[in-house]
C-alpha positions, 0 to 999 in steps of 0.5 A, spaced: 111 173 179 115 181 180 120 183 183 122 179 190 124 182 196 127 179 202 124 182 208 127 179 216 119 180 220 119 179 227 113 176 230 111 176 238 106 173 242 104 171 249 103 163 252 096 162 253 092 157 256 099 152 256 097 145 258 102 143 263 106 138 259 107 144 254 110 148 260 114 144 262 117 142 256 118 149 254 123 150 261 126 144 259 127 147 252 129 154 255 136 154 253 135 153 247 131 159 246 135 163 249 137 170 245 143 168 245 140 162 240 136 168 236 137 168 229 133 169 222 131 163 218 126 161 214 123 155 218 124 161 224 127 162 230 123 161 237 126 165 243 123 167 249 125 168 257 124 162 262 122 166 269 116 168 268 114 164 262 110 169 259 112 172 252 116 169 245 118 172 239 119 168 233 124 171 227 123 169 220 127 170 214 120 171 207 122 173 200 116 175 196 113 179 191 116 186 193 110 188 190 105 186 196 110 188 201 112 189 208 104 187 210 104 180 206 111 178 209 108 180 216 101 176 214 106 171 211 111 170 218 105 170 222 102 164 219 108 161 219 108 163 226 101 159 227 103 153 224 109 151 228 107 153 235 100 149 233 104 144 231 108 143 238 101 144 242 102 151 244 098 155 246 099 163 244 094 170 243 096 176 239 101 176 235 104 183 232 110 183 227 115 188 226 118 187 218 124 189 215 125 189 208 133 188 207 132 191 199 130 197 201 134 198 208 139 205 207 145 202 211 150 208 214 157 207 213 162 209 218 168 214 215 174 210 217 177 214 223 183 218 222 189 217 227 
């Protein structure tokens, strides 16, 4: 095993053929999906909006081989992804992520201002 890096891989998709059992448990669930509940973690986050129930996006905090990088934690999160929302019945297509790799990432301080 090399060196690990730790990647925050955001992962979207559409609902797609939602038994109606699913869709009202879903607007039922809506607040607690809401973006005010978003955060990354390894198990994920899902959020999406209730009107109209359409899209969702998934956050998920992989730590694997940097070597491997950005593709397998997004191949990684997007299996994940699957995993959980078959789990709950959900139906979905099209899943794309958007990966970060938080060892790599140039953070830009502010000079403190002057008064």
């Amino acid at each position: 095993m090399g060196e690990q890096h730790t990647y925050r891989v955001i992962v979207r998709g559409t609902w797609d053929g939602l038994s109606e059992e699913a869709r009202e448990r879903l607007l039922a669930e809506a607040a607690e999906h809401s973006m005010a509940s978003m955060r990354f973690c390894e198990e994920g986050s899902l959020s999406y909006e209730p009107a109209p129930l359409k899209h969702f996006s998934m956050r998920y905090v992989v730590v694997s081989d940097a070597a491997d990088g950005e593709e397998m934690a997004g191949a990684i999160a997007e299996d994940r992804a699957e995993t959980a929302l078959r789990e709950l019945g959900y139906g979905f297509r099209g899943l794309k992520s958007t990966v970060t790799d938080l060892d790599t990432m140039k953070i830009n301080f502010k000079p403190a201002s002057r008064r």
